[in-house]
N, C-alpha and C positions, 0 to 999 in steps of 0.2 A: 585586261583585268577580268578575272572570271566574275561571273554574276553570281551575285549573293543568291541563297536556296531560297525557292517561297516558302513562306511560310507556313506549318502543316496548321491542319484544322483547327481551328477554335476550340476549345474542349481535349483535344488529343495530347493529354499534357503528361503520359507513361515516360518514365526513361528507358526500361526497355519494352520492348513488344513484339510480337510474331508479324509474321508477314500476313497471317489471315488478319488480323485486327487490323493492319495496315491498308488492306485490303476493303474491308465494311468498312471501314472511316473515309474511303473512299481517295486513298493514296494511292498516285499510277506507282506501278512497280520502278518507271525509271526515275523516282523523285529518290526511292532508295537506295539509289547511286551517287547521292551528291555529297559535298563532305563535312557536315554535319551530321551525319548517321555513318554506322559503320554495323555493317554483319558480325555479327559475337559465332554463327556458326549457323547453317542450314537453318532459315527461317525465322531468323532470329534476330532484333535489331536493339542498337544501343543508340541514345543521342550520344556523341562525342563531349559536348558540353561539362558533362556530368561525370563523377566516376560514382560507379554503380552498385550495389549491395546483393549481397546471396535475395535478400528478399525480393528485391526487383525482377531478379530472373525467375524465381517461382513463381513470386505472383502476375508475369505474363502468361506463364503456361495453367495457371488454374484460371485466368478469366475466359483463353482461347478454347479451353476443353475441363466441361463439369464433372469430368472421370479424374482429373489430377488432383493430386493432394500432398504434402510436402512430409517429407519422414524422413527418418534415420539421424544422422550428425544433421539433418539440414536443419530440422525437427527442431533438435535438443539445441542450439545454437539460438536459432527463433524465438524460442519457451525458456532462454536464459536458467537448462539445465546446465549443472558446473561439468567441466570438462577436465581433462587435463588437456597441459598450455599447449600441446602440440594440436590439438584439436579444437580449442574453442576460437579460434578467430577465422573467418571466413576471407580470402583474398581472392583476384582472379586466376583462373589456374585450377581451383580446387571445385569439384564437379558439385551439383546441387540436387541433389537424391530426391528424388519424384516417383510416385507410387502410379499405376494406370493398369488399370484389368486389358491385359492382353500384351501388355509391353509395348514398347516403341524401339525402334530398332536406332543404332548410331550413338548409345554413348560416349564420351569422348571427356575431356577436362572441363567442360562446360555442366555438362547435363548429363548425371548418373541415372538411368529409366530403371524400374524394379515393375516386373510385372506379375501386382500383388492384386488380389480384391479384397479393399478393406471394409470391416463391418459397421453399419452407422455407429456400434456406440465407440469404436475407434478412431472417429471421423469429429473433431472440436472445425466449427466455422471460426474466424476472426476477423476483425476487420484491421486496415493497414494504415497507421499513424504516422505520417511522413515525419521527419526522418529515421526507417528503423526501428519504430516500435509497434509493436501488437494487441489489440485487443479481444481477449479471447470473449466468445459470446456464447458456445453452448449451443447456437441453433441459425438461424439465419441473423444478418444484420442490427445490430444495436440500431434500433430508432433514436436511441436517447442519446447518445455521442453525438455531437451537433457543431457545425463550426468547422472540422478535421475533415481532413480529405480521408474517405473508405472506401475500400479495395477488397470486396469480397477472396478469402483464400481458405481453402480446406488443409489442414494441419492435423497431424496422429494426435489420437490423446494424450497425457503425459504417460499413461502408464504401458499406453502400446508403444512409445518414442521408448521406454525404457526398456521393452521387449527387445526390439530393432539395434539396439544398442549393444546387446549382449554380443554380438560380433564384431565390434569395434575395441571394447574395453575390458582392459582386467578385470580380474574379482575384487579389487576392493576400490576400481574408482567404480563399476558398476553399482558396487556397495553403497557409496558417497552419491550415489545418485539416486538410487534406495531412501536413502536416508533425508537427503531435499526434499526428496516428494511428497514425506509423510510427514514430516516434521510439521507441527503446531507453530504457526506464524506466530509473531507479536506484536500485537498493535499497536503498542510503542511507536514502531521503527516500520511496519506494515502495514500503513494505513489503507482501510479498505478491504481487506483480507483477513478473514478470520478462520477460514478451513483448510488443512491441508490440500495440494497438488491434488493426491488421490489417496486411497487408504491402501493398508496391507494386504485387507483383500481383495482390490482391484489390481494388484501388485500378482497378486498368486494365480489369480486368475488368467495372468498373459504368460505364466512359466510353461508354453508350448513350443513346439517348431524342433526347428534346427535347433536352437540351442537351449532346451530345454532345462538339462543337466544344471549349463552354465549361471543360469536364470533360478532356478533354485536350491541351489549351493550359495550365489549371492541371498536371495530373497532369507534365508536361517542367520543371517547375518545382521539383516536390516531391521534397526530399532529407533523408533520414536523419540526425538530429542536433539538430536544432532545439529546444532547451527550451520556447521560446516564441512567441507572435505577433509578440510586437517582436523579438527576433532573425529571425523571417523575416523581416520588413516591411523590416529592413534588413542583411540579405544582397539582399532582392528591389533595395533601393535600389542597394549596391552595383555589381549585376549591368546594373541600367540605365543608371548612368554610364559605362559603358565600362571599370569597374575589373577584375580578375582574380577568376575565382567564388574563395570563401574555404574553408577545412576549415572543418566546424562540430563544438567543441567534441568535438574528438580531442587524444589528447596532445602536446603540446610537444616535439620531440627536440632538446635544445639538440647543442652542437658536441661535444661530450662521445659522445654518442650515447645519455646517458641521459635516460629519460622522466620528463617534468615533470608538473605538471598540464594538463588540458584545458581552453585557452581556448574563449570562445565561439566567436570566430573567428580563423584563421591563414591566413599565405599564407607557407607554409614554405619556397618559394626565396628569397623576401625576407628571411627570419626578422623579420617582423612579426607581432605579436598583437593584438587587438581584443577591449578587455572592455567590456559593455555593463554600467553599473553601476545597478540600478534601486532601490526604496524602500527592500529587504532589507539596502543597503549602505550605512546611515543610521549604526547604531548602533558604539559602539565595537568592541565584540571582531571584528566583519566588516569596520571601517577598516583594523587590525588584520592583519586574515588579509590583507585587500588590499595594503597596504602589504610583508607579507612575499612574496605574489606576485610584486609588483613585483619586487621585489631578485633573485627567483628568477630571473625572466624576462631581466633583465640581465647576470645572473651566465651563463645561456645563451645570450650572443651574440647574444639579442633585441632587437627591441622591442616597449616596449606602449603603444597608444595606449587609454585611458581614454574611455569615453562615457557620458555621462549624459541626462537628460532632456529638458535643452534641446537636445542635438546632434538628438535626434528632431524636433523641429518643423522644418515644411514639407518631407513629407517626405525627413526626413534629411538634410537637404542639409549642414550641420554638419560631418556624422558622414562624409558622404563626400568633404568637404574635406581632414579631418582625417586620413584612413586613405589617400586619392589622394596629400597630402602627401609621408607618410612612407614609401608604397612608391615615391616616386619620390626620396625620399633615401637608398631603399636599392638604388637603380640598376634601378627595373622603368621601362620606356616604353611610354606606350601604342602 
């Protein structure tokens, strides 16, 4: 019967980690052959125990070397920027994009090396909230987060992550990520947050590089307001038909001159409103609150044209029937 592994150090409690770590914690190399650990790939180790997350494998390489910092998809995954679906889930298989002044040779489906030198104010520290969450800190380690295991990791800013991006993404999910990042939280539903990601002009400020063009072509795009990807994708739809750009999700002034609620979208000379209603607005009490919207919106001299999930396919086209419609039965021409 083979013999159970010894047990590694007291303290040594990484799911994954390099072999120099394993090294200072003072692990013989042949404890790293036993079957409880498994090599992820040159120098690099997983416990078996556990299955592992894109985070665990960067943040062994930013503890083993204070030159890594974690970017690109790996970035925007981490910082819970919206993706599309073929990109935002992280599995094994799909490489974990790491920045290092001088490169590292040997990428492979583990570890994507970029050999970039990033500038401190491109450079957010965070600490690592087991399971998979982040705390971003702006500078060295939150003292005050107490209790939680912290895993010091260097991560791109949101606005450099969205630089870095521009070669992975179209222009309008580049746009939807544009548009996350400057959007005005609400502390409703955002507790703790009251400033956007980053501003416009932190935004414009990273339109260099390689994809420059690409980056400000998106950036003429990006407006303030946007909750989601699918309200941008169909503002963006909107604006390509030829329709009038929309307010996004600013208040309602009916004739009265008093302030309603904020629709997603309005085009206030027309007094037209546009609510996109998505899975959230399934169950009663939000039919409910919809329905008393409605009457609200009518009582103020409006109207509201209603869109839901099918009016999205192909892009949009539906939705910009429906809303082309109505502002031209409320006397707009193209």
């Amino acid at each position: 019967m083979p013999r159970r592994p010894d047990p590694l150090p007291e303290g040594f409690t990484s799911r994954v980690f390099t072999r120099k770590e394993a090294v200072e914690a003072g692990i013989a190399p042949r404890r790293l052959l036993r079957s409880d650990l498994e090599r992820i790939r040159v120098g690099l180790y997983r416990r078996t125990s556990t299955e592992i997350t894109e985070l665990d494998v960067a943040s062994a390489y930013c503890r083993s070397n204070a030159r890594v910092a974690v970017m690109g998809l790996s970035a925007a995954r981490l910082l819970h920027v919206p993706l599309p679906r073929r990109l935002e889930t992280w599995t094994s298989g799909t490489p974990v994009h790491l920045a290092v002044p001088g490169g590292y040779k040997g990428s492979d489906t583990t570890v994507r090396w970029h050999n970039i030198t990033l500038a401190p104010a491109d450079l957010r520290s965070v600490v690592i909230v087991h399971p998979g969450s982040l705390a971003i800190v702006n500078g060295s380690e939150n003292a005050s987060i107490r209790d939680l295991e912290k895993l010091p990791v260097r991560i791109t800013s949101y606005s450099r992550t969205w630089r870095d991006l521009a070669g992975h993404l179209s222009h309008d999910a580049l746009v939807a990520v544009g548009d996350h990042l400057v959007r005005t939280p609400r502390p409703r539903f955002e507790s703790g947050r009251r400033a956007p990601r980053c501003t416009v002009e932190e935004l414009a400020a990273q339109c260099t590089g390689r994809h420059a063009s690409a980056l400000r072509s998106a950036l003429a795009d990006v407006r303030v307001g946007a909750d989601s990807p699918r309200e941008t994708f169909a503002r963006l739809a909107f604006l390509r038909a030829g329709l009038p750009e929309p307010q996004i999700n600013v208040p309602l002034i009916g004739e009265d001159g008093v302030a309603r609620h904020a629709p997603d979208f309005q085009w206030a000379r027309y007094r037209v409103a546009a609510e996109y209603d998505g899975r959230t607005h399934s169950d009663d009490d939000q039919v409910a609150r919809d329905i008393a919207r409605a009457r609200r919106v009518r009582e103020a001299g409006w109207t509201e044209v209603r869109l839901h999930a099918a009016d999205a396919r192909n892009s949009f086209a539906r939705a910009v029937q429906l809303v082309r419609a109505e502002l031209r039965a409320q006397g707009w021409t193209p």
